[in-house]
C-alpha positions as CSV (number, residue, x, y, z in Angstrom):
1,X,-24.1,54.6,-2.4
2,X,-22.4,53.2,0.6
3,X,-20.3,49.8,1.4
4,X,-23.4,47.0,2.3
5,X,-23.0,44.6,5.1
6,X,-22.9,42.0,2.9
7,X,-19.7,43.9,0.9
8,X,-18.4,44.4,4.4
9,X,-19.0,40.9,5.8
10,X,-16.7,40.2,2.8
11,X,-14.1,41.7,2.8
12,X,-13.0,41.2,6.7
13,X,-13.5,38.1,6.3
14,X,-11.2,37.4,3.4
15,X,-8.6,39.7,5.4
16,X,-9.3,38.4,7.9
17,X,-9.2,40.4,10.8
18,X,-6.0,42.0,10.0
19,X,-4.5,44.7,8.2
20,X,-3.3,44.1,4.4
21,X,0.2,45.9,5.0
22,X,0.9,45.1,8.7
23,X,-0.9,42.5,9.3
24,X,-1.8,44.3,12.5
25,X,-5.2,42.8,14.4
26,X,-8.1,44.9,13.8
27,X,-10.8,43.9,16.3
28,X,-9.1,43.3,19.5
29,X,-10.4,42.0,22.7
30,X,-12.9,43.3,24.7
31,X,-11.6,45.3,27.7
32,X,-13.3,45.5,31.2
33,X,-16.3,47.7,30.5
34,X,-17.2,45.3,27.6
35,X,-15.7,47.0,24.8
36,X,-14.1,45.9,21.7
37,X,-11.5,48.2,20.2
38,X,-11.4,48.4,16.5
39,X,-8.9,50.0,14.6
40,X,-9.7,48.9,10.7
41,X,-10.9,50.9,8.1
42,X,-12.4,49.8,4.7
43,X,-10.1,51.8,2.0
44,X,-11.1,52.2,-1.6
45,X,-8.6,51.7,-3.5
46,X,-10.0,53.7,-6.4
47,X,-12.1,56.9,-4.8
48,X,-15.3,57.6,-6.3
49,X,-14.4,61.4,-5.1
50,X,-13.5,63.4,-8.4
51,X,-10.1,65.0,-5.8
52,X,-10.4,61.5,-3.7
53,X,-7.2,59.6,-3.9
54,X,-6.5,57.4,-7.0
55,X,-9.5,58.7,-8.5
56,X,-11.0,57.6,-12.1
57,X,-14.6,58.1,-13.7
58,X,-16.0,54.5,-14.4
59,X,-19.6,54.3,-15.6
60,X,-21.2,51.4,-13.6
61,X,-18.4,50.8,-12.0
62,X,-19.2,49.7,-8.1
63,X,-16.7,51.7,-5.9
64,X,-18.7,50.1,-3.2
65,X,-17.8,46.4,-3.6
66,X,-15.6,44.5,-1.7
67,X,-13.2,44.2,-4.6
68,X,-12.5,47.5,-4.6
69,X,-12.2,47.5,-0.6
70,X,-9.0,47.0,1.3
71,X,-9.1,46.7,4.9
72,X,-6.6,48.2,6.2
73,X,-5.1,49.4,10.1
74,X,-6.2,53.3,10.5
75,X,-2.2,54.9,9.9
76,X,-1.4,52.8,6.6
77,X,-5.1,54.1,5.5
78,X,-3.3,57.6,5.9
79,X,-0.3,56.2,4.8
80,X,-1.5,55.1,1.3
81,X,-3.8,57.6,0.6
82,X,-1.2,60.8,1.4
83,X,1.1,58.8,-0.7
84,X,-0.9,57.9,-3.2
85,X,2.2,57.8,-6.1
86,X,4.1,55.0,-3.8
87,X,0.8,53.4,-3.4
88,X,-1.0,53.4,-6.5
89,X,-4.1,51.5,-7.8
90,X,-2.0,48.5,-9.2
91,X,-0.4,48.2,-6.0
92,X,-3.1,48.0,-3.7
93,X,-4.7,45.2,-6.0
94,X,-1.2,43.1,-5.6
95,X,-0.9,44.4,-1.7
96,X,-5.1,43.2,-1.7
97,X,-4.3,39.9,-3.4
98,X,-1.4,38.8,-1.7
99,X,-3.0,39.7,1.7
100,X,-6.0,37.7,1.0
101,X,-4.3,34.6,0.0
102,X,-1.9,34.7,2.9
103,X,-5.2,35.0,5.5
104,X,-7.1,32.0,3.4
105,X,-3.6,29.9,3.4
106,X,-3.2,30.5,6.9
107,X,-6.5,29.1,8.1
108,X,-6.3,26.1,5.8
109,X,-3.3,24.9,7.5
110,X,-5.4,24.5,10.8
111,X,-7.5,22.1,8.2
112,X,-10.4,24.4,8.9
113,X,-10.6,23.3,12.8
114,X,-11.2,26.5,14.8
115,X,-12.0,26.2,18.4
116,X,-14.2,28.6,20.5
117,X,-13.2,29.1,23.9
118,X,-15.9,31.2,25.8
119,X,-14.1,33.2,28.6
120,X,-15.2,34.6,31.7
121,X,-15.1,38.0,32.3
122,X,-12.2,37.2,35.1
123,X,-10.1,35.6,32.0
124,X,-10.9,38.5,29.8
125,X,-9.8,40.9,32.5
126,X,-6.4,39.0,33.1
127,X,-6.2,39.1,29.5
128,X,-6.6,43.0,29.2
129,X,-3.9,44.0,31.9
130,X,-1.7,41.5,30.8
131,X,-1.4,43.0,27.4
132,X,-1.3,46.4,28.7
133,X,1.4,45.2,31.3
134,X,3.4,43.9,28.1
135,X,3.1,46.8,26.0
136,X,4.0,49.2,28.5
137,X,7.0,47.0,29.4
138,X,7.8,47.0,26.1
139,X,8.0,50.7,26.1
140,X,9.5,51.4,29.6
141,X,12.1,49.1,28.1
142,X,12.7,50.6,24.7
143,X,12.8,54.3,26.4
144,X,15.7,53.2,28.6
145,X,17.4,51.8,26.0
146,X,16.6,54.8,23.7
147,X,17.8,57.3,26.4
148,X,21.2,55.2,26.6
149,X,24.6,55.4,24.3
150,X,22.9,51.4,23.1
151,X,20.5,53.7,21.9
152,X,22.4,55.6,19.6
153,X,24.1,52.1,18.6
154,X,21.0,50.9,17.6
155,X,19.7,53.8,15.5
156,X,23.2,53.5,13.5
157,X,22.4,49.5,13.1
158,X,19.2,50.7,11.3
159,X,21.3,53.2,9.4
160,X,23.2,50.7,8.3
161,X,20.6,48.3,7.1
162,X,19.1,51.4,5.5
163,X,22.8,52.3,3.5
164,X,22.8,48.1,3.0
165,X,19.7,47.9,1.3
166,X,19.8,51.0,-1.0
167,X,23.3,49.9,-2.4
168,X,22.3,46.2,-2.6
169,X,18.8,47.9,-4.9
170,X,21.6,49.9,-7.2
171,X,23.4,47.0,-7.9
172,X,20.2,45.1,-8.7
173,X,18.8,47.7,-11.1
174,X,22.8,48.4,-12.9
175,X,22.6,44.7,-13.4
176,X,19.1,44.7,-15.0
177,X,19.1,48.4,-16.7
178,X,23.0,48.9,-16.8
179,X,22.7,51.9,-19.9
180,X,21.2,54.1,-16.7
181,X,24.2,54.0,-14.9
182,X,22.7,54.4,-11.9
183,X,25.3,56.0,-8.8
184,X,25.3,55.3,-4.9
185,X,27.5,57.4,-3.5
186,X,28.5,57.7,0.6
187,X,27.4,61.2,1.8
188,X,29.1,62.9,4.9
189,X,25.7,61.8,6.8
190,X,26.5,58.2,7.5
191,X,24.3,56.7,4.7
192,X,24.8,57.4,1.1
193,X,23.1,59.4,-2.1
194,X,21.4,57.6,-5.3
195,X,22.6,59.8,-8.5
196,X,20.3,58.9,-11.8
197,X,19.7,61.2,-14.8
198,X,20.2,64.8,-13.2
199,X,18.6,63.6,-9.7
200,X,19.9,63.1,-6.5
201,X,18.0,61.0,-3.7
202,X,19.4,62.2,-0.6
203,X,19.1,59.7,2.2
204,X,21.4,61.4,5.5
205,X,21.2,60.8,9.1
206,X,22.0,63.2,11.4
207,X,23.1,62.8,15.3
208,X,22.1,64.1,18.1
209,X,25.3,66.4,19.8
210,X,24.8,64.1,22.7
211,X,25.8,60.3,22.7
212,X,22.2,59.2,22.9
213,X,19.6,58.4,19.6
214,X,17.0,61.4,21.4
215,X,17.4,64.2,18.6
216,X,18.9,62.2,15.8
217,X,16.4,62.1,12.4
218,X,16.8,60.4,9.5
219,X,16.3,62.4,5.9
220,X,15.4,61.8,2.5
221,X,14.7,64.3,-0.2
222,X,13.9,63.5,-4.1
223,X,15.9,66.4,-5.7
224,X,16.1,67.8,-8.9
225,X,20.1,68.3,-9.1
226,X,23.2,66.7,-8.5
227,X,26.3,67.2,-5.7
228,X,29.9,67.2,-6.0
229,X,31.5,64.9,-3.6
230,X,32.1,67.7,-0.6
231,X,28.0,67.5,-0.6
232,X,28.1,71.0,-2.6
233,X,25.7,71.7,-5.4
234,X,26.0,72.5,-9.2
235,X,26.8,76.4,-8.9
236,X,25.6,76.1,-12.7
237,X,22.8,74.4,-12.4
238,X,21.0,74.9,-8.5
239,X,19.5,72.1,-7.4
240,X,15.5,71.9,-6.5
241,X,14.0,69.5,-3.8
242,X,10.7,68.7,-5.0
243,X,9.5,66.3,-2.0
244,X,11.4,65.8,1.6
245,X,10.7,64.2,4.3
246,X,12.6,64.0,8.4
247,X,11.9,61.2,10.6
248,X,12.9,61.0,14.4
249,X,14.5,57.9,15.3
250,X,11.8,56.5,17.7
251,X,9.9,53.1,19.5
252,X,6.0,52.1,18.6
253,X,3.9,51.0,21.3
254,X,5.5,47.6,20.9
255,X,8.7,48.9,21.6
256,X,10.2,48.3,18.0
257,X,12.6,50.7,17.1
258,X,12.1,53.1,13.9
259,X,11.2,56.4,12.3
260,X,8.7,58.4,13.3
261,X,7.4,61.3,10.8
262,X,8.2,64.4,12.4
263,X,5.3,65.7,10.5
264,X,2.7,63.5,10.9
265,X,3.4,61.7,14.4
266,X,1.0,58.6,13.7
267,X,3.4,57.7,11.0
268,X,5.9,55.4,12.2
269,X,7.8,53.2,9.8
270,X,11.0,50.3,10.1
271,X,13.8,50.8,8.3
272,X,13.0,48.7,5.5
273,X,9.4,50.3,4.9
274,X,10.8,54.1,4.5
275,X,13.4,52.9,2.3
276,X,11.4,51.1,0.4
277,X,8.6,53.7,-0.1
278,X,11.5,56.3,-1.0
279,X,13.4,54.6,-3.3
280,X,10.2,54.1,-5.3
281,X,9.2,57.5,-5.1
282,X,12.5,58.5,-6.5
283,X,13.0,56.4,-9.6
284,X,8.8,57.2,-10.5
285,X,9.7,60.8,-10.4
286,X,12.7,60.4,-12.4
287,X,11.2,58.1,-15.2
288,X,7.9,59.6,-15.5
């Protein structure tokens, strides 16, 4: 089977128009030849595929439906489904659910008045180089800044919010599971190390030799071992890094600063988002 158009019909417009994670617009506006770009995909959050991502054998189960749909921007659709233990199928449903209800609360708040403006092709036009003027901008501006010693500033300010929000976590879980005894520890690299239960989360930033953010990468690696505090190893008991990952400190097209996987290019994430998805890699391969 495939997704129907009335599956489809329903689940953009529940979402819509916008991706579940992002909140990115999907269906933009037409450019000068007439065009409409559209960047959404329709994600199953459990695969029919038997090696398909989040994959389970349901009889009469409809993988097809637009319950089982989550529309989503075309790199978090890579996102979740390469990373299919940080997203996993309970996650999508709450990611689906809150998503959903944020679209349908934000349209009730206009009372359910939506005005139609037809534009010419003049307006659309105007409309097209203006947001390409603005993007491009946007970049020109974050690449001079980025090629600057303000650029290196600003990748340690998201260094910092990155070391800020993994200590602030530890001392939320020692608070709620204290007998863990959960660790952060500063590292040598600027941010700091979680230590839990014979595991180390490494999460190091490295600079660039010269005084601009060009060539500086963020790391994290889940590894199966602990460190003394010189950043040595165990001599008794080697340690094993069972998943890594380097990001470059980089812009999006918007000109936001981040982390770009150096990997996988289309992958660019905040600060907040690669902490978050790490962290919760970490612990679930700890505890499982």
């Amino acid at each position: 089977m495939a997704i129907t158009e009335k599956s489809r019909k329903i689940l953009w417009g529940r979402s819509g128009n916008r991706c579940a994670i992002c909140k990115t617009e999907l269906v933009l506006e037409k450019d000068p030849y007439n065009k409409h770009l559209n960047i959404g995909e329709e994600c199953h959050i459990i695969s029919r595929q038997p090696n398909g991502p989040r994959h389970k054998a349901i009889p009469d189960f409809d993988y097809d439906s637009s319950d089982n749909l989550l529309l989503l921007c075309c790199n978090h659709h890579t996102m979740i489904d390469e990373q299919v233990e940080t997203y996993p199928e309970e996650r999508l449903k709450q990611i689906k659910e809150e998503h959903e209800s944020w679209v349908k609360e934000n349209l009730e708040s206009t009372n359910g008045k939506t005005e139609t403006v037809a534009k010419s092709k003049i307006e659309e036009l105007l409309d097209f180089i203006t947001s390409k003027h603005d993007i491009e901008m946007n970049i020109k501006s974050s690449r001079q800044v980025f090629e600057s010693q303000e650029g290196l500033q600003i990748a340690f300010s998201e260094v910092y919010k990155i070391k800020d929000k993994v200590k602030k976590l530890v001392d939320e879980l020692n608070s709620k599971a204290p007998n863990y005894h959960i660790q952060a520890r500063d590292n040598r690299q600027h941010i700091c190390d979680i230590r839990f239960k014979g595991h180390t989360l490494l999460v190091q930033f490295y600079q660039a030799y010269s005084n601009v953010a060009d060539g500086s990468y963020l790391l994290f690696a889940v590894v199966d071992g602990l460190f003394d505090e010189n950043g040595y190893a165990d001599v008794f008991y080697p340690a094993k890094i069972l998943e890594i990952i380097r990001l470059d400190f980089s812009y999006d097209d918007n000109g936001q600063f981040g982390w770009r996987n150096q990997e996988y290019k289309a992958q660019f994430f905040t600060s907040e988002e690669i902490t978050d998805i790490w962290t919760d890699k970490f612990f679930k391969t700890v505890l499982k």
